[in-house]
C-alpha positions in Angstrom: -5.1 2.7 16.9 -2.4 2.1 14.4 -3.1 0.5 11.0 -0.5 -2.5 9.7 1.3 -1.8 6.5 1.8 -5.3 6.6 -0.5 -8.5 5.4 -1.3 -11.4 7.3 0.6 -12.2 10.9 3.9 -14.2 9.9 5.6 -15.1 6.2 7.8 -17.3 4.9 10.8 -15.2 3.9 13.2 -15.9 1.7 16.8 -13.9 0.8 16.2 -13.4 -2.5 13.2 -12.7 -4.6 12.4 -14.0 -8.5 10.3 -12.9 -11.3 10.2 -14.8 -14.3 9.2 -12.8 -17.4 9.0 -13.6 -20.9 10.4 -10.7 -23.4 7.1 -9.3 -25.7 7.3 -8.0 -28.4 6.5 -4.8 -27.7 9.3 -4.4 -25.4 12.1 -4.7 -28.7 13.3 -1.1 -29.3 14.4 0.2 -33.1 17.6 -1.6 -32.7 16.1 -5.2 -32.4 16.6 -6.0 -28.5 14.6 -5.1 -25.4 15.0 -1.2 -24.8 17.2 -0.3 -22.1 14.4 1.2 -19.9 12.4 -2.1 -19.7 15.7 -3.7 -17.5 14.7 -0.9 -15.1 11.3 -1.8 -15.4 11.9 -5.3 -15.0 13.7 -4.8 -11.4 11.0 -2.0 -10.4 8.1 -5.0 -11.0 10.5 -7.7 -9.0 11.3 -5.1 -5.9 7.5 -4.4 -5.7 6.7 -8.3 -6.0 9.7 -9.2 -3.4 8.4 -7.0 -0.5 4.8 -8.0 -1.2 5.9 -11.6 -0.8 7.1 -10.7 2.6 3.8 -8.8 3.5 4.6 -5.3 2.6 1.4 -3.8 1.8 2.0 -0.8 -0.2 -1.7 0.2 -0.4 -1.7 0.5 3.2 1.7 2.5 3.9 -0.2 4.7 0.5 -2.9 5.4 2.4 -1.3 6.6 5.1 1.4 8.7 3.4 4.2 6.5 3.1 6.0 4.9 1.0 9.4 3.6 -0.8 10.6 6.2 -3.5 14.2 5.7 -6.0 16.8 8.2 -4.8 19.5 6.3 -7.3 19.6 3.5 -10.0 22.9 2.2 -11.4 22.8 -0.3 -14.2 25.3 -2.5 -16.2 24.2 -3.5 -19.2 26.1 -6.9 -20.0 23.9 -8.5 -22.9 20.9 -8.2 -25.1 17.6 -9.5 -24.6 15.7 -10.3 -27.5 11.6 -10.9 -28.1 10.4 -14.3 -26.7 13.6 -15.1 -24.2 12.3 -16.0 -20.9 14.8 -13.9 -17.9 14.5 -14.3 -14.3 15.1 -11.2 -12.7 16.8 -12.1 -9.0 16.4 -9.2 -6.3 17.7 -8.7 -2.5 18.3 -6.6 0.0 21.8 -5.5 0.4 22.0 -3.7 3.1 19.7 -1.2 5.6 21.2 2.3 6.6 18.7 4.4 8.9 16.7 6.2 5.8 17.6 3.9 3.3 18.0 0.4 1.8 20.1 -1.0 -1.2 18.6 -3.2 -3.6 20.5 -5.2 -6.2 19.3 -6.9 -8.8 20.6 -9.2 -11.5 18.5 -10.0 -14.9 19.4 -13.1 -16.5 18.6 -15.6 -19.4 19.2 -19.2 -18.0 18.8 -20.9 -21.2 22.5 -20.2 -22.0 23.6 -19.1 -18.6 24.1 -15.1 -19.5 23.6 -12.3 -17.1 22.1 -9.5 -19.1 22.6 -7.1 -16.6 23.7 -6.0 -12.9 21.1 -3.4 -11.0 21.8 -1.6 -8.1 18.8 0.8 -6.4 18.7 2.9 -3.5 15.6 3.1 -1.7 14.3 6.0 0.8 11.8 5.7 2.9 9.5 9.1 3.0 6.5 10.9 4.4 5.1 11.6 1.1 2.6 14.3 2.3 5.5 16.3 3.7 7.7 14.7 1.1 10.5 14.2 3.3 12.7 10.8 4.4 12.1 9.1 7.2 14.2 6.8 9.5 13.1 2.9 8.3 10.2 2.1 11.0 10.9 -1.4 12.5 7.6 -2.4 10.9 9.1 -2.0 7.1 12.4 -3.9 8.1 10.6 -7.1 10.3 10.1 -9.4 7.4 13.1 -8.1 5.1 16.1 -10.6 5.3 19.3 -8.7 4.4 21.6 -10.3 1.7 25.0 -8.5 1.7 26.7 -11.2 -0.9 25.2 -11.7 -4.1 22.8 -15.2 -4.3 24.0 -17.7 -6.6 22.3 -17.4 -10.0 19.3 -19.5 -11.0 21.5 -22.2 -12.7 24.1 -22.5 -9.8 21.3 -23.8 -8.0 20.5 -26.7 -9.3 22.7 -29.8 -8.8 
C-alpha cells in the first residue's frame, strides 16, 4: 500500500503563493535594517507555506525518506527592510527539470511600492536515507502550477 504525501483529495491551486510578514525587531542586524539572512528565511517560510497550500505534506514525504533540499540560492538585494514594515514575500514555480524545480521569489514593501529583493532557489528532490536525488515523482508535481514569467506584484493587482 502506498502512503500519500499529499493532504486532502483536490486543492485550489493558485500560480503564485503569498506570505505577509511583519519585520520584528529582533530581526534588525547592527547596522539598523533586517539582516541579510532573514530575506532567505523569509522565502524558505513562503516555499514551505506555498506547497502546503497545494497539499504537499512534508511530514508524510519525512516519514518516508523524502524530501525537498536547496542545491542553490541566489539573491539580489535591492532595498532595506526596517523593524515594523509589513512585506509580502511572492513565490512560484518557475520551471520543473527531471530532479529539480526553480523557485523564485520576490520580497516587497507595498506601502511605497519597493521590491527589497529578487530570490531565486533550486530545489532537488532526494532520497534522504541514501541521500541521493531522485527524478520528481508525478505525485510532488500534480498540484504545482508552473509560472515561467514573473506574477505581477501585489500593487499591480489592484485596479
Amino acid at each position: 500500500m502506498t502512503q500519500s504525501i499529499h493532504q486532502g483529495a483536490s486543492v485550489a491551486v493558485q500560480p503564485h503563493f503569498d506570505l505577509a510578514h511583519t519585520v520584528a525587531e529582533d530581526e534588525i542586524d547592527a547596522q539598523q535594517h533586517v539582516h541579510n539572512l532573514r530575506y532567505l528565511q523569509w522565502t524558505l517560510w513562503a516555499a514551505g507555506r506555498h506547497t502546503e497550500s497545494i497539499g504537499w505534506d512534508a511530514k508524510a514525504a519525512l516519514d518516508r525518506g523524502l524530501g525537498w533540499v536547496v542545491r542553490e540560492h541566489s539573491i539580489q538585494y535591492r532595498g532595506a527592510a526596517l523593524a515594523g514594515d509589513q512585506i509580502i514575500v511572492r513565490t512560484w514555480v518557475h520551471d520543473l527539470q527531471r530532479f529539480a524545480s526553480r523557485r523564485k521569489s520576490v520580497i516587497c514593501r507595498p506601502a511605497d511600492q519597493k521590491v527589497l529583493a529578487k530570490v531565486e532557489t533550486r530545489w532537488v528532490f532526494v532520497d534522504l536515507r541514501q541521500h541521493k536525488a531522485l527524478a520528481i515523482p508525478d505525485l510532488a508535481k500534480q498540484n504545482l502550477v508552473l509560472c515561467p514569467e514573473p506574477p505581477p506584484l501585489p500593487w499591480e493587482e489592484l485596479g
